[in-house]
FIVOZA-605888 format. One record per residue (C-alpha): residue in three letters; y, z, x. Coordinates in Angstrom, 3 decimals. Last residue first. Example, Ala and Ser with C-alpha at 12.3 -4.5 7.8 and 13.67 -1.06 7.14 Angstrom:
<"Ser", <-1.060, 7.140, 13.670>>,
<"Ala", <-4.500, 7.800, 12.300>>,
//
This chain:
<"Unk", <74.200, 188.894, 17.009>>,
<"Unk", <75.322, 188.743, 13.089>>,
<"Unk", <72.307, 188.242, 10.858>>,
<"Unk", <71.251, 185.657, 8.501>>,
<"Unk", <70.492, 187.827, 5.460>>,
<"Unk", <68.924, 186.432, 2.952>>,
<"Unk", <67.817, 188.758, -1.030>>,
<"Unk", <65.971, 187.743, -4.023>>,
<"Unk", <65.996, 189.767, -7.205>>,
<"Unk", <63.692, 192.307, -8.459>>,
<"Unk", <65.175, 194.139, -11.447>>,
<"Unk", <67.443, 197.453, -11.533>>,
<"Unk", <68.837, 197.696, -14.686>>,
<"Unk", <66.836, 196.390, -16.912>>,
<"Unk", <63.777, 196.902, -15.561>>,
<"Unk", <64.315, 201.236, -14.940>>,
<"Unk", <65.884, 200.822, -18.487>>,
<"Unk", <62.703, 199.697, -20.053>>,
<"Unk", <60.409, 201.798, -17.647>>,
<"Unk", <62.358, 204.877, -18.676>>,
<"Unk", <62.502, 204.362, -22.874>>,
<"Unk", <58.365, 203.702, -22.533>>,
<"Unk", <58.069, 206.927, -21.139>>,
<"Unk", <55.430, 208.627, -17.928>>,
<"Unk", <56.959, 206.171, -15.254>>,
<"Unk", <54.916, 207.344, -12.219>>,
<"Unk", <55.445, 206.200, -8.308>>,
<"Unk", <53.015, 209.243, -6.669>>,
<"Unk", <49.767, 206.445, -6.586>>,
<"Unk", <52.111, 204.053, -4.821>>,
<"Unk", <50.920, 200.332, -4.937>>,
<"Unk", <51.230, 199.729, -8.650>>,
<"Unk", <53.640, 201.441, -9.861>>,
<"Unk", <56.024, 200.101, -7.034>>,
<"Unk", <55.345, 196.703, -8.016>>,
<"Unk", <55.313, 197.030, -11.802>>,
<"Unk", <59.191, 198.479, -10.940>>,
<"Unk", <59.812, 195.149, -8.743>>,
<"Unk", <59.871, 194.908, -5.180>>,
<"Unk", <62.911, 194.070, -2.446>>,
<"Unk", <65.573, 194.244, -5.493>>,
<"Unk", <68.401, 196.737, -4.083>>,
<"Unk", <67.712, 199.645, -6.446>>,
<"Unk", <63.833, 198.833, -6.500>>,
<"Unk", <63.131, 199.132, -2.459>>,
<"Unk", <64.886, 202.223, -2.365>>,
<"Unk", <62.952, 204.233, -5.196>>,
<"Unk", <60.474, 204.068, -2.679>>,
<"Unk", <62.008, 206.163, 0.069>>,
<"Unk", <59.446, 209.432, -0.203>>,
<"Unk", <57.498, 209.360, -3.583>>,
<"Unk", <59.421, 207.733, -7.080>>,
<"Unk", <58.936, 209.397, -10.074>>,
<"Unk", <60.296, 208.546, -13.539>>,
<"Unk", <60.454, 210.485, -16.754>>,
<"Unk", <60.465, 213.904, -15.665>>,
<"Unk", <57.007, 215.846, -15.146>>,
<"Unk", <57.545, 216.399, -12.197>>,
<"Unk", <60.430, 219.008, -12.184>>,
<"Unk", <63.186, 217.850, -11.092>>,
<"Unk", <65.957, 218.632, -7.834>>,
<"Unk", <69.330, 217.745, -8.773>>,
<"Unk", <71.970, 215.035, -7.945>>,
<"Unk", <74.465, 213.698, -10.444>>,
<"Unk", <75.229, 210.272, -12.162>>,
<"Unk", <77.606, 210.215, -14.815>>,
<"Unk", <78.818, 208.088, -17.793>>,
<"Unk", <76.890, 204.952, -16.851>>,
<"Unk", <77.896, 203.063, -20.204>>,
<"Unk", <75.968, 201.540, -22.467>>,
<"Unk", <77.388, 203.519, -25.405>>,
<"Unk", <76.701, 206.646, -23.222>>,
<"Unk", <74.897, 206.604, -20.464>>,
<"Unk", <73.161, 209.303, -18.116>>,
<"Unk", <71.431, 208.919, -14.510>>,
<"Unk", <70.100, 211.830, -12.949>>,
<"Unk", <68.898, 212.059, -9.651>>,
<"Unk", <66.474, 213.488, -7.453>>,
<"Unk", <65.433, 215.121, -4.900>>,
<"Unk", <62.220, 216.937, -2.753>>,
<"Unk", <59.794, 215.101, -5.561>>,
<"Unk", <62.223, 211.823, -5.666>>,
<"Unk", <62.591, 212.336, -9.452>>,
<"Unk", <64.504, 209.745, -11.586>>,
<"Unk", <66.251, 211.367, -14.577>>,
<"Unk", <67.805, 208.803, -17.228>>,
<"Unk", <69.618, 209.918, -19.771>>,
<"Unk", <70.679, 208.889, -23.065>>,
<"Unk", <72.787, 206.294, -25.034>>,
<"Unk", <71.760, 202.951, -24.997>>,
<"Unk", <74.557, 200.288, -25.976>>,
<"Unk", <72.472, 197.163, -24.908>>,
<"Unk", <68.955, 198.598, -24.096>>,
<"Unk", <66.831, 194.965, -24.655>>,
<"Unk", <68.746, 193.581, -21.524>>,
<"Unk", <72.202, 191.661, -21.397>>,
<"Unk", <74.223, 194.957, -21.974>>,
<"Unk", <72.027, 196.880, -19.349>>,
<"Unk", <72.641, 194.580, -16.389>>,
<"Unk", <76.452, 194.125, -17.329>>,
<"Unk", <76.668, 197.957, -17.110>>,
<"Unk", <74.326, 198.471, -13.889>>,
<"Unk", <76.702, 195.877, -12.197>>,
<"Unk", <79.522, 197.861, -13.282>>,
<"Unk", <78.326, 201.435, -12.354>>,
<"Unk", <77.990, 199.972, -8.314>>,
<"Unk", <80.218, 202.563, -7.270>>,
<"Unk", <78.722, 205.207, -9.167>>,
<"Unk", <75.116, 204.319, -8.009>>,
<"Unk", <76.478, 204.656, -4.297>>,
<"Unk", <77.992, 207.906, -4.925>>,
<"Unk", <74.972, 209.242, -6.845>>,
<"Unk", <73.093, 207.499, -3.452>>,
<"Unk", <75.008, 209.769, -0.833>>,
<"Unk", <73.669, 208.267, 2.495>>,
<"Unk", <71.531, 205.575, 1.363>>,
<"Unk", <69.348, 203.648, 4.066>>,
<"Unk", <67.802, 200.335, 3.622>>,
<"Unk", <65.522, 198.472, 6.452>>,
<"Unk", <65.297, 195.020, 4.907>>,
<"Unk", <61.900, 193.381, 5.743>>,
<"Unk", <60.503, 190.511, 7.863>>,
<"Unk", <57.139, 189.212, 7.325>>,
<"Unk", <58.292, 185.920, 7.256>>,
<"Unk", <58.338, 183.297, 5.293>>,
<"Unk", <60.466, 179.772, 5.242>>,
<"Unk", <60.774, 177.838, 2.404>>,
<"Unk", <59.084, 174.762, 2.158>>,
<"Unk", <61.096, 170.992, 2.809>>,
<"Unk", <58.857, 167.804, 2.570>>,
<"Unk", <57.037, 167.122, -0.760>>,
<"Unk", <59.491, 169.752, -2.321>>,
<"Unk", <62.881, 167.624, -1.400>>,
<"Unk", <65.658, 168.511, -3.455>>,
<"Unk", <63.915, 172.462, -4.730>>,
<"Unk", <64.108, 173.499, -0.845>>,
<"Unk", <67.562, 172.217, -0.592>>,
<"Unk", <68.540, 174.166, -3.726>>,
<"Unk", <67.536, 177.346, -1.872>>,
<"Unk", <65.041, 180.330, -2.611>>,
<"Unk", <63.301, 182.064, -0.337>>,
<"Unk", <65.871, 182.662, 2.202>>,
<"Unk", <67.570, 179.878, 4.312>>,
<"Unk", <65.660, 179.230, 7.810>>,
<"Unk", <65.432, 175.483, 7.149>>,
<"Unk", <63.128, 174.551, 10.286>>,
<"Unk", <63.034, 171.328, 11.564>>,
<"Unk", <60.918, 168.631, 13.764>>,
<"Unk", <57.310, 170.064, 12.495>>,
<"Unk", <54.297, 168.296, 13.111>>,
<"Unk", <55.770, 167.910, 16.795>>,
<"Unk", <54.986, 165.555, 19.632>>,
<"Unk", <56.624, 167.333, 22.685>>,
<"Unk", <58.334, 165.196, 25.279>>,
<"Unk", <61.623, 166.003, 23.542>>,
<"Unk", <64.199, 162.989, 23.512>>,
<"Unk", <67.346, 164.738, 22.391>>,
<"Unk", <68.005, 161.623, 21.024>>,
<"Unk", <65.069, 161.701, 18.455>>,
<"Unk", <66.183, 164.877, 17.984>>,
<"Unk", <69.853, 164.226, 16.899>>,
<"Unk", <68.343, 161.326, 14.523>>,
<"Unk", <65.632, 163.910, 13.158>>,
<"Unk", <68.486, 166.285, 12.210>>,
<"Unk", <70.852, 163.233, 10.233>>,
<"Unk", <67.945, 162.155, 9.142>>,
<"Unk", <67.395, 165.190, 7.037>>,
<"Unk", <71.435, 165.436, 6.542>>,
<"Unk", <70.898, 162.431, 4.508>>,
<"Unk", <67.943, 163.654, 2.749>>,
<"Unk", <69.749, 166.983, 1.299>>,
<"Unk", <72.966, 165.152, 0.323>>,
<"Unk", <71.340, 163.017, -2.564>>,
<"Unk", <69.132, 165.984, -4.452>>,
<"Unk", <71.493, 168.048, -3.387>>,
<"Unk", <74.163, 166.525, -5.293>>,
<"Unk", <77.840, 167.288, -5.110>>,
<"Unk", <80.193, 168.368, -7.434>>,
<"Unk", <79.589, 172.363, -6.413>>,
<"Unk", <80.456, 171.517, -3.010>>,
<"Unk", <77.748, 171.942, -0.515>>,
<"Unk", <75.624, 174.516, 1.225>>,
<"Unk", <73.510, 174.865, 4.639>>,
<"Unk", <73.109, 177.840, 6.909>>,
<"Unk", <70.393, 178.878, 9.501>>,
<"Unk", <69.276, 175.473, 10.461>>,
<"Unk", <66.432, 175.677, 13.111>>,
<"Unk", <66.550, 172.037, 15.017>>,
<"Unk", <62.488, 172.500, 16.701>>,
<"Unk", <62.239, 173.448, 20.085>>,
<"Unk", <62.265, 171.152, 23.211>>,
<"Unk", <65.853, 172.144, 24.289>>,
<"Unk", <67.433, 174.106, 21.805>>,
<"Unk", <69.499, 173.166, 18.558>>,
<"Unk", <70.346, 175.985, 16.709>>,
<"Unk", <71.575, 174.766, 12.737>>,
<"Unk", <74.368, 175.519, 10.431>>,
<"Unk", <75.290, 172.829, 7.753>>,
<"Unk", <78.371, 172.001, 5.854>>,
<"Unk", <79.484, 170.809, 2.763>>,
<"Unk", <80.887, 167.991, 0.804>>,
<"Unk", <83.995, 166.869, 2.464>>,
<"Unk", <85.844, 163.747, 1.912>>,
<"Unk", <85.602, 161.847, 4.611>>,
<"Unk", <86.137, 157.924, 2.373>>,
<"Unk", <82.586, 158.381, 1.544>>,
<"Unk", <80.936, 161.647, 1.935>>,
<"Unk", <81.152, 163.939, 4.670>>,
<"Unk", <79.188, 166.922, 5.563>>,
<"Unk", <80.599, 168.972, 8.412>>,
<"Unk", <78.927, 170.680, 10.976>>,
<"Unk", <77.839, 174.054, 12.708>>,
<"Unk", <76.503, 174.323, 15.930>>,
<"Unk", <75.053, 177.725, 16.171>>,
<"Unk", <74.986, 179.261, 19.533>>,
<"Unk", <72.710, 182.334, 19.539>>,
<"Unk", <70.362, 181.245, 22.589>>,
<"Unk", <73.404, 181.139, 24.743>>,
<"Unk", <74.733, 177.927, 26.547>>,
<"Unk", <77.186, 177.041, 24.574>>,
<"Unk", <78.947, 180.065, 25.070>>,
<"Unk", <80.437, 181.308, 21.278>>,
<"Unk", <84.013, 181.358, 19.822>>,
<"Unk", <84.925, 178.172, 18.899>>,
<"Unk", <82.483, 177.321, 15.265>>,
<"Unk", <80.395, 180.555, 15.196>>,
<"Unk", <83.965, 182.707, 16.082>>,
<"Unk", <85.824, 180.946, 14.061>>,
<"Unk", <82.946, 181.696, 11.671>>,
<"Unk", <83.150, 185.559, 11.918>>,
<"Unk", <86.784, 185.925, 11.788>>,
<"Unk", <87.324, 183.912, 8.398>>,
<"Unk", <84.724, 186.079, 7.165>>,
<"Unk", <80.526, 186.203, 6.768>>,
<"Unk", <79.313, 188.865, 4.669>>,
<"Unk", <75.517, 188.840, 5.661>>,
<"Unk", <73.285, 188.967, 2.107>>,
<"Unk", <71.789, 191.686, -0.434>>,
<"Unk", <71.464, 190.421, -4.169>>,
<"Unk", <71.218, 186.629, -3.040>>,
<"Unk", <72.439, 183.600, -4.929>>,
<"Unk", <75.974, 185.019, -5.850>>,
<"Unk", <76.573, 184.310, -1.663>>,
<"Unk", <76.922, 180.669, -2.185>>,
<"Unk", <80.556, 181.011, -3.585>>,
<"Unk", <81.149, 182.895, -0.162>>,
<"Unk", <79.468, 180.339, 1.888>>,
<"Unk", <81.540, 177.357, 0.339>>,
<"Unk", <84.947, 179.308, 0.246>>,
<"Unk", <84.310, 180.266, 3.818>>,
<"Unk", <83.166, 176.693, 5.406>>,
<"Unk", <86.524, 175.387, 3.524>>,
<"Unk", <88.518, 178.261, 4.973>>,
<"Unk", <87.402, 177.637, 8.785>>,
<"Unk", <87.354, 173.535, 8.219>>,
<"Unk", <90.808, 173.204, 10.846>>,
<"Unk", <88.893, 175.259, 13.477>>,
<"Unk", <86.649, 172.563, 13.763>>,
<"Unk", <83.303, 171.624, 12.409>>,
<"Unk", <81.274, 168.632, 14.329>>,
<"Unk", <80.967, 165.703, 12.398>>,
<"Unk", <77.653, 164.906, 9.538>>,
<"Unk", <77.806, 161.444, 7.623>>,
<"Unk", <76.669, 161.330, 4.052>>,
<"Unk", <75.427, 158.475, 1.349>>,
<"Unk", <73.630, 156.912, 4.530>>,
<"Unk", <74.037, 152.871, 4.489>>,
//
């Protein structure tokens, strides 16, 4: 009677599992880039025996069409850990996420750990998933006190690149079509952003006085470009973060705003 049935991934489901994990990646700001290379290797590449195998399946719906997959470790007398789970865009959570529930505590039940748990399975899969948001009563995301350790080696280069994404950000914000700069001072650095028409016409580097618009002590400005904390964040916690204009703390939300990031990493 189960809406789904899980079978082991083969070769065969490499660009499925791809297409699937790449449309899935939209959801995070900074995630793991996983290729055609990478999950061969998750799916036929790894020792069975090593702490890092992943056994990945296939989610089937009636008649074997597919509607998904799911990632998990499975190691003796430790809870089923499942590192990566999405589905089809026709599909619903809300009737997939239960099945491959069972599906876990069926394969542990099996197992036949001695150990009465509380907890049979972990979804390791950022802090915000659809399959937390199917089943609330049962499923919770999973914290930790990890962090993402960011380095920038020519940030007007990097800002530059990403001029596109800053673009859209601004056009959908309260600054559509600004005109005007934007200097950020890191107190030994800094940068200068400046748009025309909504634009990001240039971005150069310069040391600032500090009485510019926006300072940002040491690394901070770091963990606002790529989401980690938000602007009221920074200015809260770091005596030395100060946005002296309304114009700067507008466009410093706009186009930088705090935005969930996952990475499950490569070993």
């Amino acid at each position: 009677d189960e809406p789904v049935r899980l079978r082991d991934a083969t070769i065969e489901d490499v660009a499925f599992i791809v297409a699937l994990d790449e449309s899935a990646r939209g959801r995070w700001l900074v995630t793991t880039v996983r290729d055609d290379t990478l999950w061969r290797y998750e799916i036929d590449g790894r020792d069975a025996a090593s702490d890092d195998h992943v056994q990945v399946r296939v989610i089937e719906q009636a008649g074997g069409r597919p509607a998904g997959y799911v990632a998990c470790v499975l190691k003796p007398d430790d809870v089923a850990w499942v590192e990566s789970f999405e589905i089809v865009a026709e599909a619903s959570w809300l009737e997939i996420v239960p099945g491959v529930l069972r599906h876990l505590l069926a394969v542990i039940d099996v197992r036949g750990d001695a150990e009465t748990r509380e907890t049979y399975a972990a979804f390791d899969l950022g802090p915000d998933h659809p399959a937390y948001r199917a089943m609330p009563n049962a499923l919770h995301p999973y914290h930790t006190d990890d962090g993402l350790y960011m380095r920038v080696a020519d940030l007007p280069a990097f800002l530059t690149r990403i001029a596109p994404v800053l673009e859209a950000r601004l056009a959908a914000s309260t600054a559509a079509g600004h005109s005007g700069e934007l200097p950020i001072n890191f107190y030994r650095s800094g940068v200068r952003l400046t748009f025309k028409d909504g634009k990001l016409a240039s971005v150069t580097s310069e040391h600032m006085e500090y009485s510019v618009a926006a300072s940002f002590p040491d690394l901070s400005f770091l963990q606002l470009l790529f989401g980690y904390r938000s602007l009221a964040e920074l200015d809260a916690w770091y005596p030395d973060c100060r946005i002296r204009t309304n114009e700067a703390r507008v466009l410093l939300d706009a186009l930088f705003p705090k935005q969930p990031s996952f990475v499950w990493p490569v070993w």
